[in-house]
FIDRENRO-186763 format. One record per atom (N, C-alpha, C, O, CB): x, y, z; residue in one letter. Coordinates in nm, 2 decimals. Glycine has a CB too. Example, Ala and Ser with C-alpha at 12.3 -4.5 7.8 and 13.67 -1.06 7.14 Angstrom:
BEGIN
       c1       c2       c3   residu
     1.32    -0.57     0.78        a
     1.23    -0.45     0.78        a
     1.32    -0.33     0.78        a
     1.42    -0.33     0.85        a
     1.13    -0.45     0.90        a
     1.28    -0.22     0.71        s
     1.37    -0.11     0.71        s
     1.29     0.00     0.79        s
     1.34     0.11     0.80        s
     1.41    -0.06     0.57        s
REM end
This chain:
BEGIN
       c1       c2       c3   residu
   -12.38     0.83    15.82        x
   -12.44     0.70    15.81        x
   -12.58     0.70    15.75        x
   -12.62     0.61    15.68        x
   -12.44     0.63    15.95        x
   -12.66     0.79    15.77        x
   -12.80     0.82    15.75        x
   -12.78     0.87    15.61        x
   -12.85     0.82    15.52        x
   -12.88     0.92    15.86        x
   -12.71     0.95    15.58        x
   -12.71     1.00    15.42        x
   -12.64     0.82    15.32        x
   -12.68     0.78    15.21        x
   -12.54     1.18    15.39        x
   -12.60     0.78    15.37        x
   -12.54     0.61    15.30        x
   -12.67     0.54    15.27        x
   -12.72     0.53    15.15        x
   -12.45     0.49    15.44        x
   -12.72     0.49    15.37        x
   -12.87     0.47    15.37        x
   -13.01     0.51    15.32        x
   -13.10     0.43    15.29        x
   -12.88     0.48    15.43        x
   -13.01     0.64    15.33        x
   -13.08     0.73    15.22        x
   -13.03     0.67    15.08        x
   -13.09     0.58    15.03        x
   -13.04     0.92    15.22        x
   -12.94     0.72    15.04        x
   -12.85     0.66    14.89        x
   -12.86     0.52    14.84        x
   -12.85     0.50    14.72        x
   -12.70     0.66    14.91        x
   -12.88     0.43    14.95        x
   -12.93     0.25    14.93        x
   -13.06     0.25    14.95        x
   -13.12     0.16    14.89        x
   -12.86     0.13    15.04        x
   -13.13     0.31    15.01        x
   -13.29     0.29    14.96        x
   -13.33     0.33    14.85        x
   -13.39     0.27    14.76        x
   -13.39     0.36    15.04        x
   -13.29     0.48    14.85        x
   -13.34     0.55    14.68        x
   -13.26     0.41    14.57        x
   -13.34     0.38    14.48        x
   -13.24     0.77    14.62        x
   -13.19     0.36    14.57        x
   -13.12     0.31    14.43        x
   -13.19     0.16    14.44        x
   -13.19     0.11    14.33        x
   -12.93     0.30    14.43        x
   -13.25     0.08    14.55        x
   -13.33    -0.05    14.63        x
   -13.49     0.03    14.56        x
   -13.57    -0.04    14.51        x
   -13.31    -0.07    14.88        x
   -13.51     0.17    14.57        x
   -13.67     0.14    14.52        x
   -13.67     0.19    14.35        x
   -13.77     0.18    14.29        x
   -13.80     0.24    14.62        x
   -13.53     0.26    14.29        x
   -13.54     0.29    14.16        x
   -13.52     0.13    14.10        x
   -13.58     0.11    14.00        x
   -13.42     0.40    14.10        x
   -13.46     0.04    14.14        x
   -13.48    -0.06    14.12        x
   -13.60    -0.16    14.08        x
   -13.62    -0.23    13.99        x
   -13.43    -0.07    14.18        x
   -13.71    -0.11    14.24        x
   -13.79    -0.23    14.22        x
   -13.92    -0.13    14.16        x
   -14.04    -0.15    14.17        x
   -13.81    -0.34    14.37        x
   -13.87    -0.03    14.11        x
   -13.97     0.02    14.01        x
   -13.96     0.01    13.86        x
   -14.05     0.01    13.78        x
   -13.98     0.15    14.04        x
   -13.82    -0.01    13.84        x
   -13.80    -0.02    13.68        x
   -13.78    -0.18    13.65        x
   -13.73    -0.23    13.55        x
   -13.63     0.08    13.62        x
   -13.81    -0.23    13.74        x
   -13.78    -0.39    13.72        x
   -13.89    -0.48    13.62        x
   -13.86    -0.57    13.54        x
   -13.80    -0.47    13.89        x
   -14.04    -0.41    13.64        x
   -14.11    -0.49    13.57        x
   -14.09    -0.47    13.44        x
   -14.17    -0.54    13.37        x
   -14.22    -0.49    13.59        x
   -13.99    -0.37    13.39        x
   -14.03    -0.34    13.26        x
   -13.91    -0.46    13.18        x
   -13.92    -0.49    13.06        x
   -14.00    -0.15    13.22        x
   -13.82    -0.51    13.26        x
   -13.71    -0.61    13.15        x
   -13.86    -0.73    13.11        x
   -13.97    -0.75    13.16        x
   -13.52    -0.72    13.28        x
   -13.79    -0.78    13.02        x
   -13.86    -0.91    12.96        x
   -13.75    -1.01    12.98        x
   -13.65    -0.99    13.04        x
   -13.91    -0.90    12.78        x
   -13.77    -1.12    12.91        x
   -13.72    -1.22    12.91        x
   -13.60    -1.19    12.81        x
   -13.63    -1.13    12.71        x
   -13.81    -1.32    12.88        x
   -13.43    -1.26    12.84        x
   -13.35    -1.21    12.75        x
   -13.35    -1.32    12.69        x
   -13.43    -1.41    12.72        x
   -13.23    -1.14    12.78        x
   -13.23    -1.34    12.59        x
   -13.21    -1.42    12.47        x
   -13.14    -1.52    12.54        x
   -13.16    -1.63    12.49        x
   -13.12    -1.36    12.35        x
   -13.06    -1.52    12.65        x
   -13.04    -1.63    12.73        x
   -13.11    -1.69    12.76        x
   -13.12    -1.80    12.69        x
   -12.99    -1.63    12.83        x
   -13.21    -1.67    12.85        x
   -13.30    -1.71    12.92        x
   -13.42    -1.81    12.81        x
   -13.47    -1.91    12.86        x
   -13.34    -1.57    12.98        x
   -13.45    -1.76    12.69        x
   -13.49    -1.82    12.56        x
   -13.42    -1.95    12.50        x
   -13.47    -2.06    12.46        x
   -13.48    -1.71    12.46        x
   -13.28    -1.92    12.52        x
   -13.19    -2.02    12.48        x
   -13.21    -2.12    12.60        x
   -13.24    -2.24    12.57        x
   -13.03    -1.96    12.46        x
   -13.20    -2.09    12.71        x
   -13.18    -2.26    12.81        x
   -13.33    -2.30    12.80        x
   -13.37    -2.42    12.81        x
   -13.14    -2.25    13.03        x
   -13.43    -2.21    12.76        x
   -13.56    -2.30    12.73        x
   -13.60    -2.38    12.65        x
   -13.69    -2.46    12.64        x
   -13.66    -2.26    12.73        x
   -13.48    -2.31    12.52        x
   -13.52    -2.42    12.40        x
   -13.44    -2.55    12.43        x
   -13.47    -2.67    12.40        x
   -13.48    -2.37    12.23        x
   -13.31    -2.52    12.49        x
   -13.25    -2.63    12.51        x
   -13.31    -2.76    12.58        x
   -13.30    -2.87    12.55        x
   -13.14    -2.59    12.56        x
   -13.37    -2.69    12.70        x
   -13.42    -2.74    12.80        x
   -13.52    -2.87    12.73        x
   -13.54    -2.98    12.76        x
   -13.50    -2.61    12.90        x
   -13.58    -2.76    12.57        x
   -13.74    -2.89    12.49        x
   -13.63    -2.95    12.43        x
   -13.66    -3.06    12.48        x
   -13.91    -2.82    12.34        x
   -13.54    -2.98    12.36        x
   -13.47    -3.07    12.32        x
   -13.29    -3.12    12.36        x
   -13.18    -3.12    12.30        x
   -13.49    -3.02    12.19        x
   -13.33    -3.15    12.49        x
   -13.22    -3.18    12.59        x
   -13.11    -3.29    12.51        x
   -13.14    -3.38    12.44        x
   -13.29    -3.26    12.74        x
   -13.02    -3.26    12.54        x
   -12.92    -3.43    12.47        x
   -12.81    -3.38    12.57        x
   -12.81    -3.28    12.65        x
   -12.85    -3.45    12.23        x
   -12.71    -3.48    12.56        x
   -12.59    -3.53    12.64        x
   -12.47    -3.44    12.56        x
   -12.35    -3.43    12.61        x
   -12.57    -3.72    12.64        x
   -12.51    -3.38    12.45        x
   -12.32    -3.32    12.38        x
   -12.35    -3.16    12.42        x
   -12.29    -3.07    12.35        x
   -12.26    -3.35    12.12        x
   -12.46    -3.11    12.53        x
   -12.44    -2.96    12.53        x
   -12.34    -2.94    12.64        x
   -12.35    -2.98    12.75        x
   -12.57    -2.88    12.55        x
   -12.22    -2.84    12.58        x
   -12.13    -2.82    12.64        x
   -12.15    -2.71    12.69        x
   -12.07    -2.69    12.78        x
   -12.05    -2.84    12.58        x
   -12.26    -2.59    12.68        x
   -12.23    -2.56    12.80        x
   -12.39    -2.52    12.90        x
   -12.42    -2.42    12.95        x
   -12.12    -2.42    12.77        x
   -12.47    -2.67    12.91        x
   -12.55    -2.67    12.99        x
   -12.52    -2.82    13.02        x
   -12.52    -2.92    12.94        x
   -12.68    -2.62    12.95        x
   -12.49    -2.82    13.14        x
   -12.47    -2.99    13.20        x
   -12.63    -3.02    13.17        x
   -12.72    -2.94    13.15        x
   -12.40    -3.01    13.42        x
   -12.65    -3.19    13.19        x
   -12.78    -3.21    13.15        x
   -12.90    -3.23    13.21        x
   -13.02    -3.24    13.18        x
   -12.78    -3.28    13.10        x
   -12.81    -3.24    13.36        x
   -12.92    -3.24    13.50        x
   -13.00    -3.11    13.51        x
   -13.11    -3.10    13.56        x
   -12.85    -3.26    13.65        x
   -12.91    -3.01    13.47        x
   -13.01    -2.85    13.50        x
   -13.10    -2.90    13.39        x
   -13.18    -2.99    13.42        x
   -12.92    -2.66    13.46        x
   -13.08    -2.86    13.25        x
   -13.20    -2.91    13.18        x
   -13.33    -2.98    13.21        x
   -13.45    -2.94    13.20        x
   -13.16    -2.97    13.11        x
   -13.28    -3.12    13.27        x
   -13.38    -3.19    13.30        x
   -13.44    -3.10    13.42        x
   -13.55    -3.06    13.39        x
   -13.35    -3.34    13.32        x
   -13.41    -3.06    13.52        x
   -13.46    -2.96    13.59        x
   -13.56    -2.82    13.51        x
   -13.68    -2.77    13.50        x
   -13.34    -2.92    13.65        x
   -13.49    -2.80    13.48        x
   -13.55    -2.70    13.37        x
   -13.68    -2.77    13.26        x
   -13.80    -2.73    13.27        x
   -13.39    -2.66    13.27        x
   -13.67    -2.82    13.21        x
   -13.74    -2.91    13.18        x
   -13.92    -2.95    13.27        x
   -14.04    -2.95    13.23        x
   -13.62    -3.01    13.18        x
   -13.86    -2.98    13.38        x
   -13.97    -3.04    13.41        x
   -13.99    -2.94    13.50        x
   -14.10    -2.98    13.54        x
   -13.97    -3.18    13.45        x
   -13.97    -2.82    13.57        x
   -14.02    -2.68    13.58        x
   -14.14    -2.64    13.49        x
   -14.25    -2.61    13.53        x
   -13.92    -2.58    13.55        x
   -14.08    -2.64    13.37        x
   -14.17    -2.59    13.26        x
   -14.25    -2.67    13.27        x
   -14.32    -2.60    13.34        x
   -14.12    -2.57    13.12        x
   -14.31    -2.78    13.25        x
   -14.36    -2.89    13.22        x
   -14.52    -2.84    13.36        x
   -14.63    -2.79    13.34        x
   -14.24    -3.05    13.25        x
   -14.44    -2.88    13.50        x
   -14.51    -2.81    13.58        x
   -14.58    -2.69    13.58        x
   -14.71    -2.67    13.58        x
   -14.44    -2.81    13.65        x
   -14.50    -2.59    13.57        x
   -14.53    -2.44    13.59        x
   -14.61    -2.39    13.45        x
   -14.71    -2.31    13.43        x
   -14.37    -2.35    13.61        x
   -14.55    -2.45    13.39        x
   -14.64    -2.44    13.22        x
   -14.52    -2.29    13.15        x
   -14.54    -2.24    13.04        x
   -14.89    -2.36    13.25        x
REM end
């Protein structure tokens, strides 16, 4: 049980050590542009997240 646990901490702190290095992916780019020019025919972002999204950004900058 103690060797299991050893094995989930080491892989919990290789984690939150290699974490700062991702950037932002191309998804994540895509719902923000969508988010600045929102309309009603995106099929695959309903339009309430946007507007959420949207006014995040707006806030948060």
């Amino acid at each position: 049980m103690l060797a299991v646990f050893i094995i989930v901490f080491v892989h919990f702190l290789l984690h939150l050590i290699t974490n700062g290095r991702y950037g932002m992916f191309r998804d994540e780019f895509y719902c923000i542009e969508c988010a600045k020019q929102s309309a009603w025919g995106y099929v695959d972002h309903p339009p309430f997240s946007l507007a959420i999204l949207a006014g995040s950004s707006i806030r948060i900058g």
